[in-house]
N, C-alpha and C positions, 0 to 999 in steps of 0.2 A: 476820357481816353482809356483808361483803366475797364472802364463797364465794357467797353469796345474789345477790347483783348478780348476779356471773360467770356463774351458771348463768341467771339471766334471761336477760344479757344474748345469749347464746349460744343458748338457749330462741328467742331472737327473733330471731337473726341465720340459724338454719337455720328458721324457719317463712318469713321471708323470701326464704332463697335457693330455696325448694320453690315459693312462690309464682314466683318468676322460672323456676326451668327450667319450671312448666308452660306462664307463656304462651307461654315462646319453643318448646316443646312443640307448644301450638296452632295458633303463625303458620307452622312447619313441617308440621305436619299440613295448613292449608288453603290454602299456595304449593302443595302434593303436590297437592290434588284440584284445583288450578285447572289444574296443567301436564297432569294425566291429561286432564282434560276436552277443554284443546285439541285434545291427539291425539285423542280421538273427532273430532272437528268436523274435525281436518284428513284424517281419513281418508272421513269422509263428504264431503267435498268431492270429496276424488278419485274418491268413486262417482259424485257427480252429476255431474262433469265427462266421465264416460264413456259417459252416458247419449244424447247428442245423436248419439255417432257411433254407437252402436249401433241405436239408431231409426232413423237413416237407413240401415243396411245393411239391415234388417229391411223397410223401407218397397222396398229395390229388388225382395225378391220377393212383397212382400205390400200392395202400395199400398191396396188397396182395406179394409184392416183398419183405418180411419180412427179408429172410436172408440177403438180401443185406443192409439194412439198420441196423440192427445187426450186421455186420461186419464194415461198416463205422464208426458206436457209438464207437464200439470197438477200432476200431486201433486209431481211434481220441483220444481216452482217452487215451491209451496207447503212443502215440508221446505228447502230452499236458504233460501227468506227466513226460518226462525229459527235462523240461522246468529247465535251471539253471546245469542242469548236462555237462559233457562233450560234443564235439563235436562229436565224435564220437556217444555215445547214442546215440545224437538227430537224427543224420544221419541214424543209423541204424533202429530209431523206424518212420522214415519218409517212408520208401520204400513199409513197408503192408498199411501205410495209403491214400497212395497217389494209390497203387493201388486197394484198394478200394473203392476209390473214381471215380476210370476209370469206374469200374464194374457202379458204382452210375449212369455216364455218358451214357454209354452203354444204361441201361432201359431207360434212358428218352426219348432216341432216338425214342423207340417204340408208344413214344403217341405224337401225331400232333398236340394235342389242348396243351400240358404241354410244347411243345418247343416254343406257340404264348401266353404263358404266363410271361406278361410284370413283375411280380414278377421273376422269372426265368429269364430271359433274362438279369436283371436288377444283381440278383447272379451272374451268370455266369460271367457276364461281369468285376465285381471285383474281383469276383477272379482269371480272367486272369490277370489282373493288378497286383494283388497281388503275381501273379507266378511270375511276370516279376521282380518285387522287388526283391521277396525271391534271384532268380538267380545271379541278381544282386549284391545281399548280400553277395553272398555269394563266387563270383567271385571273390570281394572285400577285403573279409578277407582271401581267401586263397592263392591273390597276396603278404599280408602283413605276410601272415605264412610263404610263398616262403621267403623271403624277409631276415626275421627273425631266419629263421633255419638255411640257408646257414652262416650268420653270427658266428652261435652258434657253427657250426660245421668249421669253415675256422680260420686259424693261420695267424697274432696272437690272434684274438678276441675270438679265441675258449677257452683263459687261464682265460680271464674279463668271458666269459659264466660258467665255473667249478669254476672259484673264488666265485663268488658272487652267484650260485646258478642258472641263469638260463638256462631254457631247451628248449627241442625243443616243439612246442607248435602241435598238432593236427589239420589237413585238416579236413575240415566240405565237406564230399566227401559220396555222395550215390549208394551205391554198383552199377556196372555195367549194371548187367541184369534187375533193375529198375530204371533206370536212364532216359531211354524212357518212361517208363512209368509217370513220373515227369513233363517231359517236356508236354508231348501230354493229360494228364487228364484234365487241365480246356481247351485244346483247340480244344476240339471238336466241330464242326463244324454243329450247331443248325439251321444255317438258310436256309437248304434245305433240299427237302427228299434223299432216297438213304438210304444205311448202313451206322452205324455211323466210321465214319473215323477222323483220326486227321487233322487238317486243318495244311499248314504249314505255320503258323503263323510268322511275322518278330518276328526276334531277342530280346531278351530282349535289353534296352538301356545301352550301355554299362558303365561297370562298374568306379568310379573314379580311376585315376589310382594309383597306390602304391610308396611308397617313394621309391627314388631308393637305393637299397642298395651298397654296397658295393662288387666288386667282390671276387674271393677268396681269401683267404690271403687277405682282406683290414680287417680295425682295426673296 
């Protein structure tokens, strides 16, 4: 009767401690996707923060390209204010801005003296870097959403995710039919004549990789 206890008791004290490392499992898995996230946002920051002085270099030899640079101020503002919001927003208000920005790339292409402009060249050149971050970023967070969701939704850990509240967390993913346009807008290819084309530029550096999760059905 004794041996009988013991082994419940034991029986209940590791269901127990499995229920404990999962949540603290989960609160570690959704601190990971909160801190990848900010690095997206702080790296789109430092795109849109780049954007003002490069229209204005743009505008010294191309004044008269009004609507394009009206439509860059534009969607710039418009991706800037959902800074903090959802991923998905951010995503979604990313796709006009970045293709307006192509368009921005396009006119420069037209004047010879604005692409041997060391101001310009110098733009340019960060904010390829700064595409290659953003990618990065963003590769980063949506190995750890991967990660994260599978858990939320896999038995038994799926009862620790509806017990205690959490959920599946949103891909930071830009629609399809702009998604080339994301990659190829700061990487046009400034230092020779020709029409403007995207250069194919190596690979962003890859991404760190994500905690391994747990396949299905783990805790």
């Amino acid at each position: 009767m004794l041996i009988a206890v013991i082994v419940i008791v034991a029986i209940l004290l590791l269901i127990g401690l499995g229920l404990v490392v999962s949540y603290n499992r989960f609160v570690t898995q959704r601190n990971l996707i909160r801190n990848s996230f900010s690095n997206i946002d702080t790296e789109l920051k430092r795109r849109y923060d780049l954007i003002p002085n490069l229209v204005e270099t743009v505008k010294g030899y191309a004044a008269h390209e009004r609507e394009v640079f009206e439509e860059v101020a534009r969607t710039r503002s418009a991706a800037a204010a959902t800074s903090g919001q959802s991923p998905a927003a951010q995503a979604a208000a990313e796709g006009p801005f970045v293709q307006a920005l192509g368009r921005l790339f396009a006119v420069a292409e037209n004047y010879p003296e604005l692409k041997a402009n060391q101001n310009f060249l110098a733009l340019q050149s960060e904010l390829s870097n700064t595409e290659d971050r953003i990618q990065a970023a963003r590769r980063f967070y949506n190995a750890n959403v991967n990660g994260y969701n599978r858990r939320v939704q896999a038995f038994p850990s799926s009862m620790i995710a509806r017990r205690f509240g959490f959920k599946e967390e949103e891909f930071f993913e830009i629609p399809e039919a702009e998604r080339a346009v994301v990659a190829q807008a700061p990487r046009v290819d400034f230092s020779g004549g020709g029409a403007p084309a995207a250069s194919q530029a190596p690979s962003a550096p890859a991404a760190p990789a994500a905690p391994e999760s747990p396949g299905e059905g783990g805790a």
